[in-house]
C-alpha positions as CSV (number, residue, x, y, z in Angstrom):
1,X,115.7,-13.3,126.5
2,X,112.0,-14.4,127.2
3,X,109.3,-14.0,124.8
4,X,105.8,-13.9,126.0
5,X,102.2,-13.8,123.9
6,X,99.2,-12.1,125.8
7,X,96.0,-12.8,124.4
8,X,92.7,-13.1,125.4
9,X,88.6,-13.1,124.2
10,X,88.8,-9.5,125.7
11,X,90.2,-6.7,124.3
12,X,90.0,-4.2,127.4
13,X,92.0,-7.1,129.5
14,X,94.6,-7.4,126.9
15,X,95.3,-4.0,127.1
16,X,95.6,-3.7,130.7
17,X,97.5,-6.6,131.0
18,X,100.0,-5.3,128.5
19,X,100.2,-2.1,130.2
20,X,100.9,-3.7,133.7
21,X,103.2,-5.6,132.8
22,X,106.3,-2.9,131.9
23,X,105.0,-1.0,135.3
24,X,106.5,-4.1,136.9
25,X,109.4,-5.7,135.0
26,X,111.7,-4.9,131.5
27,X,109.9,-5.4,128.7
28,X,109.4,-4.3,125.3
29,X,106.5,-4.5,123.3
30,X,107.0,-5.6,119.8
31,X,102.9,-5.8,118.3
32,X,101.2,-7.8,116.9
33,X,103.2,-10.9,116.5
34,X,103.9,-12.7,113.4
35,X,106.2,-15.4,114.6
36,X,107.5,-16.8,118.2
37,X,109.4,-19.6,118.7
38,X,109.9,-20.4,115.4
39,X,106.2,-20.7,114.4
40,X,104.6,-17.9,112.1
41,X,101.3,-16.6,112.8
42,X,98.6,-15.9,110.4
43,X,95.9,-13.9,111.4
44,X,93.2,-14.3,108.9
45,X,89.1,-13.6,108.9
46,X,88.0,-16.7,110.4
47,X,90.9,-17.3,113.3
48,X,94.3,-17.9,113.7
49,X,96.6,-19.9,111.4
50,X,100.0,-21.0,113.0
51,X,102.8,-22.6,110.4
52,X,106.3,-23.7,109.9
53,X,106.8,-22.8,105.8
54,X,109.2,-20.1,106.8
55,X,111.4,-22.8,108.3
56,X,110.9,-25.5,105.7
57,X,111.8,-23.1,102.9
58,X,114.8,-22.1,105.1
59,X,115.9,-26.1,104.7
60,X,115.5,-26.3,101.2
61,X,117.4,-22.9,100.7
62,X,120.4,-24.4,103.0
63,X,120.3,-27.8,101.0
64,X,119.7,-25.7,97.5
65,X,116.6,-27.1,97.1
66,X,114.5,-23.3,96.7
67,X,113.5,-24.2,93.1
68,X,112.4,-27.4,93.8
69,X,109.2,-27.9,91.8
70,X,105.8,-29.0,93.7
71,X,104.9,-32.7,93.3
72,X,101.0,-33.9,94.4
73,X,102.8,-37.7,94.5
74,X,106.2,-38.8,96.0
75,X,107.0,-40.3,92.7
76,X,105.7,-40.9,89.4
77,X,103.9,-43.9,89.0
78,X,105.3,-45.3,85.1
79,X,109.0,-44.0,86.1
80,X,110.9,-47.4,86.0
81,X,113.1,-48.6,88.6
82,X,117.1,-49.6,87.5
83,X,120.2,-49.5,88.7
84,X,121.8,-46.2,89.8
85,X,124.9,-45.8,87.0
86,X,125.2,-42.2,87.8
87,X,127.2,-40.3,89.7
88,X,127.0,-40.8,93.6
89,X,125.6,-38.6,96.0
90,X,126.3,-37.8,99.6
91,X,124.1,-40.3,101.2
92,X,124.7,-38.1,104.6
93,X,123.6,-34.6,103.1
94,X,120.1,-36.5,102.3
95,X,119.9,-38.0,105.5
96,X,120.4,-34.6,106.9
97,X,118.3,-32.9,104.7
98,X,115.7,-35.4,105.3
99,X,115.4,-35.2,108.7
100,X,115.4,-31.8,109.2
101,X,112.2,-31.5,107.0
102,X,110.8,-34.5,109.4
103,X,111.2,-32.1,112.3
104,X,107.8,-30.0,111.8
105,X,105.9,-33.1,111.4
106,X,102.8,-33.8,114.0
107,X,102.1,-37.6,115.3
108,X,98.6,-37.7,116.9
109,X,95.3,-40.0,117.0
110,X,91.7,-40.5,117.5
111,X,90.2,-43.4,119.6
112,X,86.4,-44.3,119.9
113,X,83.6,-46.7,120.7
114,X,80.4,-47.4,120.4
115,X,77.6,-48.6,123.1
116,X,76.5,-52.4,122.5
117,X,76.2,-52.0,119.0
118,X,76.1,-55.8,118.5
119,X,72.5,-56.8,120.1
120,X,72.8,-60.7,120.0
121,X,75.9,-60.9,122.3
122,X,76.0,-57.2,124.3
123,X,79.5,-56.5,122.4
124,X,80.7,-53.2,121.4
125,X,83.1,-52.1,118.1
126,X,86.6,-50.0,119.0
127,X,88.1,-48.0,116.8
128,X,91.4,-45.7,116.6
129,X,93.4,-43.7,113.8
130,X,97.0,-42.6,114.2
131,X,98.0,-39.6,111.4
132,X,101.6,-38.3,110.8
133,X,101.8,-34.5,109.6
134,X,97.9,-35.0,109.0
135,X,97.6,-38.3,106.6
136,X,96.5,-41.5,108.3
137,X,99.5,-44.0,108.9
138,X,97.5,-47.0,111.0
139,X,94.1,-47.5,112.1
140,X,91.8,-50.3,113.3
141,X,88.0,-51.4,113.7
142,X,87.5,-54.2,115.9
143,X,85.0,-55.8,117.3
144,X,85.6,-56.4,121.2
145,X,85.0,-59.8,122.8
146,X,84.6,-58.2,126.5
147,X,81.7,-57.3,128.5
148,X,81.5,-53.6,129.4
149,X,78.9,-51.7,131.9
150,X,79.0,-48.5,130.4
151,X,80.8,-45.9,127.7
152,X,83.3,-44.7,129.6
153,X,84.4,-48.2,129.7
154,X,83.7,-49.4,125.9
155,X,85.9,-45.8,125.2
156,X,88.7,-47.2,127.7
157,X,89.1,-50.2,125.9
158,X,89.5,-48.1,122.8
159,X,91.6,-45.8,124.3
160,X,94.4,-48.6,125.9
161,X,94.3,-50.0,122.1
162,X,95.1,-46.8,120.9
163,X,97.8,-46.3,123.3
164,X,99.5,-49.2,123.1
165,X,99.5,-49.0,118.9
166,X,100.9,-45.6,119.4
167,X,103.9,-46.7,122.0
168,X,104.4,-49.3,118.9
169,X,104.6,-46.3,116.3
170,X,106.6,-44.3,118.9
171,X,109.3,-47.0,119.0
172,X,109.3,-47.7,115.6
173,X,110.0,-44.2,114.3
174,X,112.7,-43.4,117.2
175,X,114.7,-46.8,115.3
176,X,114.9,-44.9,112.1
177,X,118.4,-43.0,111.8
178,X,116.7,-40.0,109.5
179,X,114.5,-39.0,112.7
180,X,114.8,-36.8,115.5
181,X,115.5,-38.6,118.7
182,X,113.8,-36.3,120.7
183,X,110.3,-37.4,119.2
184,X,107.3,-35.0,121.4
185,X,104.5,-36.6,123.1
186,X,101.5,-38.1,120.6
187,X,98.7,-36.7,121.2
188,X,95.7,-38.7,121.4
189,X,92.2,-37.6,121.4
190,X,88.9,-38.3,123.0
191,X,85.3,-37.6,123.0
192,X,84.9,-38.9,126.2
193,X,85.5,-36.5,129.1
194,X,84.6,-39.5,131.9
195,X,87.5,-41.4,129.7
196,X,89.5,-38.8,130.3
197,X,89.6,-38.4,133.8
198,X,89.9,-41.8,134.7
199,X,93.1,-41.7,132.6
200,X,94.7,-39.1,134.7
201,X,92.8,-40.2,137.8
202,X,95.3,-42.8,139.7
203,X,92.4,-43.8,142.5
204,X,90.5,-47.4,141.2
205,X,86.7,-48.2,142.3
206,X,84.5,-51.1,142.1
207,X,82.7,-50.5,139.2
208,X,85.9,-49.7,137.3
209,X,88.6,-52.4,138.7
210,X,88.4,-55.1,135.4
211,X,89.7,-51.8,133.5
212,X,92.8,-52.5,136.2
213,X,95.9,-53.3,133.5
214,X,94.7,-51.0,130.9
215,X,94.4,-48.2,133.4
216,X,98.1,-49.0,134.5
217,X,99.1,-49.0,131.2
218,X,97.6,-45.8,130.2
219,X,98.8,-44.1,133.3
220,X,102.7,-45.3,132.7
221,X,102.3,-44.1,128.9
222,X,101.1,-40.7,129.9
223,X,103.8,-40.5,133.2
224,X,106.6,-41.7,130.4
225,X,106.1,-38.5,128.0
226,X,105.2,-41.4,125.0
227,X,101.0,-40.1,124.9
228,X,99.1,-37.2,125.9
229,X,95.5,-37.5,126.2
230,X,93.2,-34.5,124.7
231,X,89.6,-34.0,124.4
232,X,87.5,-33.4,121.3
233,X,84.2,-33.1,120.5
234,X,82.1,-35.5,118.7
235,X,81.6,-34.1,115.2
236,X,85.9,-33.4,115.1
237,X,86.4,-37.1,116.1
238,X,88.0,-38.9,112.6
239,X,87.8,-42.2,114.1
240,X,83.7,-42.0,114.6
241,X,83.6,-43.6,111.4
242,X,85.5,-46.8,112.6
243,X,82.7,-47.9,115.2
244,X,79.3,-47.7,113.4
245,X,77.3,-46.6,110.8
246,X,77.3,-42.7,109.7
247,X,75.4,-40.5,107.4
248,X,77.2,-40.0,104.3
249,X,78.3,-36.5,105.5
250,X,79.8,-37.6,107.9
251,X,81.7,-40.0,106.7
252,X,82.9,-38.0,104.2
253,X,83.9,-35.8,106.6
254,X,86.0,-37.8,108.4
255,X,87.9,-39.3,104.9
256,X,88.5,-35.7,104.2
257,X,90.2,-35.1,108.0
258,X,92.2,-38.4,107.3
Protein backbone atom coordinates (compact mmCIF):
# COMPACT_ATOMS: atom_id res chain seq x y z
CA UNK A 1 0.00 0.00 0.00
CA UNK A 2 1.31 3.52 -1.12
CA UNK A 3 0.38 6.66 0.50
CA UNK A 4 0.53 9.78 -1.31
CA UNK A 5 -0.01 13.76 -0.04
CA UNK A 6 -1.30 16.24 -2.77
CA UNK A 7 -0.93 19.69 -1.88
CA UNK A 8 -0.33 22.79 -3.39
CA UNK A 9 -0.61 27.04 -3.09
CA UNK A 10 -3.79 26.33 -5.27
CA UNK A 11 -6.82 25.13 -4.23
CA UNK A 12 -8.62 24.63 -7.82
CA UNK A 13 -5.36 22.40 -8.82
CA UNK A 14 -5.57 20.42 -5.70
CA UNK A 15 -8.90 19.55 -6.50
CA UNK A 16 -8.35 18.55 -10.02
CA UNK A 17 -5.48 16.74 -9.28
CA UNK A 18 -7.28 14.75 -6.66
CA UNK A 19 -10.02 14.07 -8.98
CA UNK A 20 -7.76 12.82 -11.80
CA UNK A 21 -6.06 10.77 -10.07
CA UNK A 22 -8.94 7.79 -9.30
CA UNK A 23 -10.06 8.33 -13.13
CA UNK A 24 -6.65 6.71 -13.75
CA UNK A 25 -5.46 4.31 -11.01
CA UNK A 26 -7.09 2.68 -7.40
CA UNK A 27 -7.16 4.99 -4.98
CA UNK A 28 -8.94 6.00 -2.06
CA UNK A 29 -9.20 9.29 -0.62
CA UNK A 30 -8.89 9.42 3.06
CA UNK A 31 -9.05 13.78 3.74
CA UNK A 32 -7.37 15.74 5.18
CA UNK A 33 -4.44 14.05 6.63
CA UNK A 34 -3.42 14.04 10.13
CA UNK A 35 -0.46 11.65 9.99
CA UNK A 36 1.65 9.77 7.14
CA UNK A 37 4.51 7.91 7.60
CA UNK A 38 4.53 8.04 11.03
CA UNK A 39 4.62 11.87 11.30
CA UNK A 40 1.36 13.79 12.60
CA UNK A 41 0.27 16.79 11.05
CA UNK A 42 -0.93 19.90 12.61
CA UNK A 43 -2.70 22.27 10.78
CA UNK A 44 -2.85 25.44 12.73
CA UNK A 45 -3.54 29.44 11.79
CA UNK A 46 -0.11 30.33 10.79
CA UNK A 47 1.04 26.97 8.74
CA UNK A 48 1.75 23.58 9.13
CA UNK A 49 3.20 21.80 12.14
CA UNK A 50 4.64 18.23 11.55
CA UNK A 51 5.60 16.05 14.88
CA UNK A 52 6.58 12.75 16.29
CA UNK A 53 4.76 13.04 20.15
CA UNK A 54 2.33 10.36 18.99
CA UNK A 55 5.36 8.06 18.65
CA UNK A 56 7.37 9.13 21.60
CA UNK A 57 4.45 8.61 23.91
CA UNK A 58 3.95 5.24 22.14
CA UNK A 59 7.73 4.37 23.64
CA UNK A 60 7.15 5.50 26.94
CA UNK A 61 3.78 3.56 27.02
CA UNK A 62 5.74 0.24 25.80
CA UNK A 63 8.60 0.82 28.36
CA UNK A 64 5.76 2.04 31.11
CA UNK A 65 7.11 5.18 31.27
CA UNK A 66 3.22 7.19 30.44
CA UNK A 67 3.36 8.82 33.84
CA UNK A 68 6.67 9.91 33.66
CA UNK A 69 6.65 13.50 35.07
CA UNK A 70 8.21 16.52 32.82
CA UNK A 71 11.67 17.64 33.90
CA UNK A 72 13.17 21.26 32.29
CA UNK A 73 16.87 19.69 33.37
CA UNK A 74 18.25 16.06 32.80
CA UNK A 75 18.96 15.92 36.45
CA UNK A 76 18.81 17.86 39.52
CA UNK A 77 21.69 19.88 40.24
CA UNK A 78 22.24 19.30 44.56
CA UNK A 79 21.20 15.41 43.99
CA UNK A 80 24.42 13.65 45.19
CA UNK A 81 26.22 11.06 43.41
CA UNK A 82 26.94 7.44 45.35
CA UNK A 83 27.06 4.13 44.86
CA UNK A 84 24.12 2.20 43.39
CA UNK A 85 23.06 -0.33 46.59
CA UNK A 86 19.72 -0.94 45.05
CA UNK A 87 18.29 -3.28 43.22
CA UNK A 88 19.67 -3.77 39.52
CA UNK A 89 18.04 -2.95 36.50
CA UNK A 90 18.01 -4.39 33.05
CA UNK A 91 20.82 -2.45 31.59
CA UNK A 92 19.48 -3.77 27.98
CA UNK A 93 15.72 -2.46 28.51
CA UNK A 94 17.37 1.18 28.92
CA UNK A 95 19.58 0.83 26.20
CA UNK A 96 16.56 -0.07 24.21
CA UNK A 97 14.43 2.32 25.54
CA UNK A 98 16.92 4.85 25.04
CA UNK A 99 17.55 4.53 21.64
CA UNK A 100 14.33 4.32 20.47
CA UNK A 101 13.50 7.85 21.82
CA UNK A 102 17.02 8.86 19.93
CA UNK A 103 15.25 7.86 16.69
CA UNK A 104 13.10 11.19 16.08
CA UNK A 105 16.05 13.28 16.82
CA UNK A 106 17.28 15.81 13.82
CA UNK A 107 21.29 16.44 13.30
CA UNK A 108 21.71 19.59 11.16
CA UNK A 109 24.08 22.85 10.90
CA UNK A 110 24.63 26.33 9.87
CA UNK A 111 27.96 27.50 8.14
CA UNK A 112 28.84 31.26 7.35
CA UNK A 113 31.44 33.91 6.53
CA UNK A 114 32.04 37.19 6.43
CA UNK A 115 33.77 39.51 3.48
CA UNK A 116 37.34 40.85 4.74
CA UNK A 117 36.17 41.74 7.87
CA UNK A 118 39.76 42.08 9.17
CA UNK A 119 41.10 45.35 7.21
CA UNK A 120 44.91 45.26 8.18
CA UNK A 121 45.58 41.84 6.55
CA UNK A 122 42.44 41.15 3.89
CA UNK A 123 41.38 38.11 6.24
CA UNK A 124 37.90 36.99 6.77
CA UNK A 125 36.14 35.16 10.10
CA UNK A 126 34.22 31.47 9.51
CA UNK A 127 31.78 30.35 11.47
CA UNK A 128 29.53 26.98 11.79
CA UNK A 129 26.99 25.47 14.37
CA UNK A 130 25.91 21.87 14.50
CA UNK A 131 22.42 21.26 16.67
CA UNK A 132 21.05 17.84 17.66
CA UNK A 133 17.01 17.72 18.04
CA UNK A 134 17.41 21.59 17.98
CA UNK A 135 20.10 22.53 20.91
CA UNK A 136 23.62 23.37 19.83
CA UNK A 137 26.12 20.45 20.36
CA UNK A 138 29.55 22.17 18.53
CA UNK A 139 30.31 25.28 16.95
CA UNK A 140 33.31 27.46 15.98
CA UNK A 141 34.48 31.13 15.10
CA UNK A 142 37.67 31.37 13.48
CA UNK A 143 39.48 33.61 12.04
CA UNK A 144 40.97 32.29 8.53
CA UNK A 145 44.63 32.77 7.64
CA UNK A 146 43.91 32.39 3.72
CA UNK A 147 43.43 34.77 1.02
CA UNK A 148 40.01 34.69 -0.75
CA UNK A 149 38.72 36.69 -3.97
CA UNK A 150 35.29 36.75 -3.24
CA UNK A 151 32.16 35.36 -0.86
CA UNK A 152 31.35 32.46 -2.46
CA UNK A 153 34.87 31.52 -1.53
CA UNK A 154 35.12 33.01 2.15
CA UNK A 155 31.45 30.85 2.52
CA UNK A 156 33.40 27.69 0.93
CA UNK A 157 35.91 27.74 3.36
CA UNK A 158 33.19 27.84 6.02
CA UNK A 159 31.29 25.35 4.47
CA UNK A 160 34.40 22.46 4.10
CA UNK A 161 34.88 23.37 7.95
CA UNK A 162 31.49 22.68 8.61
CA UNK A 163 31.54 19.56 6.66
CA UNK A 164 34.31 18.04 7.84
CA UNK A 165 33.20 18.77 11.84
CA UNK A 166 30.05 17.16 10.86
CA UNK A 167 31.69 13.83 9.24
CA UNK A 168 33.52 13.98 12.83
CA UNK A 169 30.02 14.13 14.69
CA UNK A 170 28.65 11.62 12.22
CA UNK A 171 31.33 9.03 13.15
CA UNK A 172 31.24 9.72 16.62
CA UNK A 173 27.53 9.17 17.24
CA UNK A 174 27.34 5.87 14.77
CA UNK A 175 30.24 4.47 17.67
CA UNK A 176 27.71 4.82 20.40
CA UNK A 177 25.82 1.30 20.99
CA UNK A 178 22.37 3.30 22.16
CA UNK A 179 22.11 4.81 18.47
CA UNK A 180 20.56 3.94 15.42
CA UNK A 181 23.00 2.67 12.82
CA UNK A 182 21.26 3.88 10.10
CA UNK A 183 21.99 7.66 11.06
CA UNK A 184 20.12 10.11 7.88
CA UNK A 185 22.01 12.60 6.10
CA UNK A 186 22.97 16.01 8.21
CA UNK A 187 21.73 18.68 6.82
CA UNK A 188 23.75 21.65 6.43
CA UNK A 189 22.70 24.97 5.55
CA UNK A 190 23.70 27.94 3.60
CA UNK A 191 23.01 31.51 2.74
CA UNK A 192 24.96 31.36 -0.15
CA UNK A 193 23.27 30.07 -3.35
CA UNK A 194 26.86 30.57 -5.52
CA UNK A 195 28.22 28.24 -2.50
CA UNK A 196 25.82 26.01 -3.21
CA UNK A 197 26.18 25.27 -6.66
CA UNK A 198 29.67 24.97 -6.65
CA UNK A 199 29.10 22.16 -4.10
CA UNK A 200 27.01 20.11 -6.36
CA UNK A 201 28.79 21.46 -9.49
CA UNK A 202 31.77 18.81 -10.23
CA UNK A 203 33.31 21.07 -13.29
CA UNK A 204 36.58 23.37 -11.55
CA UNK A 205 37.58 26.96 -13.24
CA UNK A 206 40.39 29.25 -12.82
CA UNK A 207 39.15 31.49 -10.55
CA UNK A 208 37.96 28.77 -8.22
CA UNK A 209 40.94 25.93 -8.49
CA UNK A 210 42.76 26.82 -4.79
CA UNK A 211 39.16 25.78 -3.48
CA UNK A 212 40.44 22.25 -5.32
CA UNK A 213 40.59 19.79 -1.98
CA UNK A 214 37.81 21.31 -0.11
CA UNK A 215 35.63 20.99 -3.23
CA UNK A 216 36.61 17.23 -3.42
CA UNK A 217 35.92 16.86 -0.05
CA UNK A 218 32.57 18.45 -0.04
CA UNK A 219 31.64 16.57 -3.11
CA UNK A 220 32.69 12.87 -1.59
CA UNK A 221 30.60 13.96 1.69
CA UNK A 222 27.53 14.83 -0.22
CA UNK A 223 28.10 11.50 -2.88
CA UNK A 224 28.64 9.35 0.61
CA UNK A 225 24.93 10.17 2.10
CA UNK A 226 27.20 11.75 5.41
CA UNK A 227 25.83 15.82 4.40
CA UNK A 228 23.27 17.38 2.47
CA UNK A 229 23.59 20.87 1.58
CA UNK A 230 20.37 23.31 1.91
CA UNK A 231 19.86 26.86 1.41
CA UNK A 232 18.52 29.48 3.82
CA UNK A 233 18.06 32.83 3.98
CA UNK A 234 19.98 35.37 5.78
CA UNK A 235 17.85 36.45 8.71
CA UNK A 236 17.16 32.21 9.47
CA UNK A 237 21.06 31.67 9.40
CA UNK A 238 21.99 30.80 13.45
CA UNK A 239 25.52 30.91 12.68
CA UNK A 240 25.51 34.79 11.37
CA UNK A 241 26.35 35.58 14.83
CA UNK A 242 29.70 33.61 14.71
CA UNK A 243 31.40 35.94 11.90
CA UNK A 244 30.82 39.56 12.92
CA UNK A 245 29.09 42.00 14.80
CA UNK A 246 25.06 42.04 15.01
CA UNK A 247 22.43 44.22 16.36
CA UNK A 248 21.25 43.00 19.59
CA UNK A 249 18.06 41.57 17.94
CA UNK A 250 19.72 39.74 16.09
CA UNK A 251 21.79 38.22 18.19
CA UNK A 252 19.31 37.39 20.33
CA UNK A 253 17.67 35.84 17.81
CA UNK A 254 19.96 33.53 16.91
CA UNK A 255 20.68 32.39 20.86
CA UNK A 256 17.02 31.83 20.94
CA UNK A 257 17.30 29.35 17.49
CA UNK A 258 20.30 27.64 19.30
Amino acid sequence: MLQMLIFGTDQNQVDKTNKFLPSKFSIKDMGEANVILGITIKHENKGIVITQSHYIEKILKKFNHEDCSLMSTPMDPIEKHKSNTGKLVDQLEYSRAIGCLIYPLVLEAYSDASWINHVEDSSFTSGWVLLLRGGAISWASKKQTCIIGSTMESEFVALAAAGKEAEWLRNLIHEIPIWPKLIASIFIHCDSATTLAKAYNQIYNSKSRHLRVRHSMIRELIMNGVIYIEFVRLQHNLADHLTKGLARDLVVKSVIGI
